[in-house]
C-alpha positions as CSV (number, residue, x, y, z in Angstrom):
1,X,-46.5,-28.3,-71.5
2,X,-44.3,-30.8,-71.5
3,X,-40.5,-30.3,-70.3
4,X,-38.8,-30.0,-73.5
5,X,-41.3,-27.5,-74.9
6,X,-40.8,-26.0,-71.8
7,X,-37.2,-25.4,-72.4
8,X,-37.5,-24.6,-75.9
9,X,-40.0,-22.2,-75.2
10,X,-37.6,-20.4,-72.6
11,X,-34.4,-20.5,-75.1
12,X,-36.6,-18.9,-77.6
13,X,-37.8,-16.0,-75.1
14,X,-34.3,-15.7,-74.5
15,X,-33.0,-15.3,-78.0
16,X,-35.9,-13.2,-78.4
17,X,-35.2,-10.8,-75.2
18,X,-38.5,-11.0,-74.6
19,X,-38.6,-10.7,-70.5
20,X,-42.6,-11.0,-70.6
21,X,-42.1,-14.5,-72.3
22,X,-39.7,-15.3,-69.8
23,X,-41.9,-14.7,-66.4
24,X,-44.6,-16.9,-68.3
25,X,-42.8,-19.8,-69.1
26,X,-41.3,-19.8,-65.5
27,X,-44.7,-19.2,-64.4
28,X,-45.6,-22.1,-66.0
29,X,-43.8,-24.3,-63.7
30,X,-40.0,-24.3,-65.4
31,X,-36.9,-23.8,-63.4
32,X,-34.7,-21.0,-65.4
33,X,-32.0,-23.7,-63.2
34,X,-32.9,-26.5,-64.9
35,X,-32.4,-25.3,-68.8
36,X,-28.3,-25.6,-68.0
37,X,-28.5,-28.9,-66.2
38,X,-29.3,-30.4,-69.7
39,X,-26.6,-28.5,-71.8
40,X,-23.4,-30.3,-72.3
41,X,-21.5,-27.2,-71.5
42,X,-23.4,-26.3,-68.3
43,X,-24.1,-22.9,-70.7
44,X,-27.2,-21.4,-68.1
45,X,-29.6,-19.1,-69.8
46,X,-27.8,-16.5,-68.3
47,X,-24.4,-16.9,-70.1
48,X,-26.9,-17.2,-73.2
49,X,-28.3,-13.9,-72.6
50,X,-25.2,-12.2,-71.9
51,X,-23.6,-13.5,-74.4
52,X,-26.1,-12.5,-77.3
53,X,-26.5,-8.8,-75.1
54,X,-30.3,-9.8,-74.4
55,X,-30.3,-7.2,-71.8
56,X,-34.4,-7.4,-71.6
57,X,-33.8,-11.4,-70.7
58,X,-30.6,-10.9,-68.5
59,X,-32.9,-8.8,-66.5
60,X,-36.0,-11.0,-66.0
61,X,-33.7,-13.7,-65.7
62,X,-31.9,-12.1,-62.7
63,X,-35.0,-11.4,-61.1
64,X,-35.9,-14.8,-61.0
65,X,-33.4,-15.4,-58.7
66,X,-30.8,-17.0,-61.3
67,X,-27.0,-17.3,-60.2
68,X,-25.1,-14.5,-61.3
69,X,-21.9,-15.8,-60.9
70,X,-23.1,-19.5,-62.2
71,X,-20.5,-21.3,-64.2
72,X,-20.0,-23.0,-67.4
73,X,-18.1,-26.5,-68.2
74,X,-15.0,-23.9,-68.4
75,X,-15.0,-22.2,-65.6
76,X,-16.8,-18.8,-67.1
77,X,-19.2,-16.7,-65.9
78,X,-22.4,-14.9,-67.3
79,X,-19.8,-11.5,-66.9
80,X,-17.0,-13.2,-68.3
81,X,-18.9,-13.8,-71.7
82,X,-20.8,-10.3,-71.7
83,X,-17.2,-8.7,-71.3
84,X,-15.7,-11.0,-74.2
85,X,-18.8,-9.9,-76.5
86,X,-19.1,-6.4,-75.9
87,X,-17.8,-5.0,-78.9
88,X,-20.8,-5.9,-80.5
89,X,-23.3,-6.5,-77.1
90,X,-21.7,-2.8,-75.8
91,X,-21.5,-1.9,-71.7
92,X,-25.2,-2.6,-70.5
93,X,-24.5,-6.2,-70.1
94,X,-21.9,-5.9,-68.4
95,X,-23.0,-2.7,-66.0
96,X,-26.3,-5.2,-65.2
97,X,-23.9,-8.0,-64.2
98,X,-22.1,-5.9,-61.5
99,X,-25.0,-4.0,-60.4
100,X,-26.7,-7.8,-59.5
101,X,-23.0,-8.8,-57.6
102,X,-21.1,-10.3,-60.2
103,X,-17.5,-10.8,-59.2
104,X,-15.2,-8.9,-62.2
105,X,-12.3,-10.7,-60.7
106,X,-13.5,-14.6,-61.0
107,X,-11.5,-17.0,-62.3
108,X,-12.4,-19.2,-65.1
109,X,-10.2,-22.4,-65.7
110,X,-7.7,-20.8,-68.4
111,X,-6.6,-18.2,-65.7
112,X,-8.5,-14.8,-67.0
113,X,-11.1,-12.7,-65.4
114,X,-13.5,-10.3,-66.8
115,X,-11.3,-7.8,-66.1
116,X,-8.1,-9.3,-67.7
117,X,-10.6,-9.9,-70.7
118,X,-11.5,-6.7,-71.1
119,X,-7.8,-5.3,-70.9
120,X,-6.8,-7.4,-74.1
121,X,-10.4,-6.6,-76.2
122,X,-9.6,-4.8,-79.4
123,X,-12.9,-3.4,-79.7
124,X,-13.9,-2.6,-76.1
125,X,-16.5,0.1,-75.9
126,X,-16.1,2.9,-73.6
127,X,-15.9,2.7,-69.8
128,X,-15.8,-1.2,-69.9
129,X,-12.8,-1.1,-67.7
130,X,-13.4,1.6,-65.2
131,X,-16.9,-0.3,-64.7
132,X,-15.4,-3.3,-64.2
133,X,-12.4,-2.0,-62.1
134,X,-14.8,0.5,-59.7
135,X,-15.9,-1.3,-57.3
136,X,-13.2,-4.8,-57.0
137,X,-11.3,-5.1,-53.5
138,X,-7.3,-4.6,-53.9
139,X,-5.3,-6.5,-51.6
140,X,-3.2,-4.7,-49.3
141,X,0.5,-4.4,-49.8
142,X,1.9,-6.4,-48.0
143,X,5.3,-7.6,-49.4
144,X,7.0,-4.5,-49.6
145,X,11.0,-4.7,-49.1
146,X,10.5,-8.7,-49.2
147,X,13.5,-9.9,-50.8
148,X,11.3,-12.3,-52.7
149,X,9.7,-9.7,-55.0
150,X,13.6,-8.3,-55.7
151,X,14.1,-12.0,-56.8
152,X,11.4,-12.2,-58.9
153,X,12.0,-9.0,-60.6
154,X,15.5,-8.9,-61.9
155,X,17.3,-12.0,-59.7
156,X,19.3,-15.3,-60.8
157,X,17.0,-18.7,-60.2
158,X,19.7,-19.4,-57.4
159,X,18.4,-15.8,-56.0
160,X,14.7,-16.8,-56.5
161,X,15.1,-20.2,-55.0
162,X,17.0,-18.9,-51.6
163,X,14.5,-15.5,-51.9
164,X,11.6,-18.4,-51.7
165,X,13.3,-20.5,-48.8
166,X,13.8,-17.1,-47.0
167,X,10.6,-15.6,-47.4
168,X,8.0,-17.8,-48.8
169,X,5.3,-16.1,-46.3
170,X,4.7,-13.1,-48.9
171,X,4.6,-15.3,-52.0
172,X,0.8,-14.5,-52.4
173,X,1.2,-11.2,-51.2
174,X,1.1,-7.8,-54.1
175,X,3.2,-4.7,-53.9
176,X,2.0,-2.2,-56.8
177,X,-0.5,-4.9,-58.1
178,X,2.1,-7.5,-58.7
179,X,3.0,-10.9,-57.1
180,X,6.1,-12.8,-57.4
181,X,4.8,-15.1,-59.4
182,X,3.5,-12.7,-61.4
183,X,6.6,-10.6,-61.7
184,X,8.9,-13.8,-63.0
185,X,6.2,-14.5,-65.6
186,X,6.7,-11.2,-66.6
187,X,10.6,-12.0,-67.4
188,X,9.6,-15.2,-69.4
189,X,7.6,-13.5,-72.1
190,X,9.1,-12.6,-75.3
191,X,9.9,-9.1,-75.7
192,X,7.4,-6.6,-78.0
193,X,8.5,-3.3,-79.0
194,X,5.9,-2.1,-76.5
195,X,6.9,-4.0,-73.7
196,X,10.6,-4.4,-72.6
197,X,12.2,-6.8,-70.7
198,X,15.2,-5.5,-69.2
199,X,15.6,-8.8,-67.1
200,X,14.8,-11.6,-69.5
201,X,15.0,-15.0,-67.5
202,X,15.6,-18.3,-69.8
203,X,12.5,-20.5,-70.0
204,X,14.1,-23.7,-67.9
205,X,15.1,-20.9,-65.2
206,X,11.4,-19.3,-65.4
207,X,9.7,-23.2,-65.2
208,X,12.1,-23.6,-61.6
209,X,11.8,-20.7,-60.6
210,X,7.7,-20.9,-60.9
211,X,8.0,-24.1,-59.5
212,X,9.7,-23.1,-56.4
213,X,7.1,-20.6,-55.7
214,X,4.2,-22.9,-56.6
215,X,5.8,-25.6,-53.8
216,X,5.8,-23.4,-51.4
217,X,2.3,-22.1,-51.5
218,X,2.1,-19.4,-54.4
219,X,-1.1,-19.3,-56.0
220,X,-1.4,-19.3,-59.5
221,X,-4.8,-18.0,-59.6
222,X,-3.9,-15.3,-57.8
223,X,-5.6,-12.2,-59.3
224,X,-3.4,-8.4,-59.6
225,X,-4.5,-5.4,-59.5
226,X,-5.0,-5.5,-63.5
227,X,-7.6,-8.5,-63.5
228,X,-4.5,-11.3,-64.8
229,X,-3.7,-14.0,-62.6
230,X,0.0,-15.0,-63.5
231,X,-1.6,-18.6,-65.2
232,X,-3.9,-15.6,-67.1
233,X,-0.4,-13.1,-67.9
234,X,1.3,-16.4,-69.1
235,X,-1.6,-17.3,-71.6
236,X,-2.9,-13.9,-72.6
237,X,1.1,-12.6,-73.7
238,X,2.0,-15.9,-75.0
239,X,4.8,-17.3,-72.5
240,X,6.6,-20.1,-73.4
241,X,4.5,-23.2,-73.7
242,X,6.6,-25.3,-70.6
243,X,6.0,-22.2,-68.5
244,X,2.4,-22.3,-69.3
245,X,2.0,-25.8,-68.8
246,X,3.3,-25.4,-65.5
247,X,1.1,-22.9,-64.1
248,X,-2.3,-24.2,-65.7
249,X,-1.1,-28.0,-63.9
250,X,-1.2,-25.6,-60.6
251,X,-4.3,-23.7,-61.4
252,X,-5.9,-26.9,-61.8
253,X,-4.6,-28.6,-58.2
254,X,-5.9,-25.2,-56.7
255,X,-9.4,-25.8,-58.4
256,X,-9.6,-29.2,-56.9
């Protein structure tokens, strides 16, 4: 067989969830690795699965020894893309995913998670987020009474610039899920009848204040207890674009 009937004969198994089809063509001789390695988008059969809920295929795919947390040209994971498609692909997907060690809390390149995902899914079936919350580590708290998160949370720029210079230490650190970063993003968004902002911070005061932060060593791909990374928060609740712009440019030097 040569390799490109090989790979077309896996794809197809794939599409077809047919796990028996699988083991044969990888019994064959072809790599399950070496199906991505020839896809522009780095998609790996088991982003394809996930994504089309091939349960059957995720499954003999993972017991070929496949990389659960593998990712595509944008960052995303096999979870990431069962999460995004299981109002129609439904939990199993995504239960699979986690039971094999997949990581509900990594970061793809436009700042969300699996969790984050599934938080802003209109059609998200039942239990999706309890499954994905159950078993991810929560930082410690570690920043309470910092005079940085008081900053972020309802002070001036000239308060969240000094706050930095003070403190910068607990900059990546989360009291009640939150980091500073995350709390000023917060004050940048436009306000929705279901979500106040009683401290609204102008966007050139937001874009310094994040950039202070960012200088001295806050993370923008730092994940809260919710699954959003403040780059995520900006993107997902529509911050303004500058504000955006400046956290994805800082999410990208941390990728590097």
């Amino acid at each position: 067989m040569s390799t490109a009937t090989d790979s077309s004969a896996f794809w197809d198994a794939i599409t077809a969830d047919d796990p028996r089809a699988i083991a044969r063509t990888a019994a064959e001789g072809f790599e399950a690795s070496a199906a991505s390695r020839v896809n522009p988008d780095a998609i790996t059969p088991l982003h394809f699965a996930a994504q089309n809920g091939a349960v059957q295929a995720m499954r003999a795919l993972l017991d070929l020894g496949v990389e659960v947390d593998a990712r595509d040209r944008w960052g995303s994971t096999a979870l990431q893309l069962a999460v995004a498609n299981s109002g129609d692909g439904g939990i199993d997907p995504v239960t699979l995913l986690l039971a094999a060690g997949a990581d509900p809390c990594s970061v793809n390149d436009l700042g969300a998670t699996p969790l984050s995902y599934a938080r802003i899914l209109a059609d998200a079936p039942a239990g999706l987020i309890t499954a994905l919350h159950r078993d991810r580590a929560v930082d410690e708290d570690e920043g309470d009474g910092s005079v940085v998160f008081e900053a972020a949370a309802r002070g001036s720029l000239a308060d969240i610039q000094a706050a930095v210079r003070a403190d910068p230490a607990v900059l990546n650190s989360t009291v009640d899920g939150e980091t500073p970063l995350r709390l000023l993003v917060q004050r940048a968004l436009p306000v929705r009848p279901n979500r106040p902002n009683p401290h609204p911070l102008a966007v050139g005061d937001a874009v310094s204040g994040a950039n202070a932060m960012l200088s001295a060593g806050a993370k923008a791909r730092k994940v809260g207890a919710d699954g959003f990374t403040a780059q995520g928060f900006a993107r997902a609740f529509l911050a303004p674009k500058p504000l955006i712009k400046t956290l994805d440019a800082a999410a990208k030097k941390e990728r590097a």
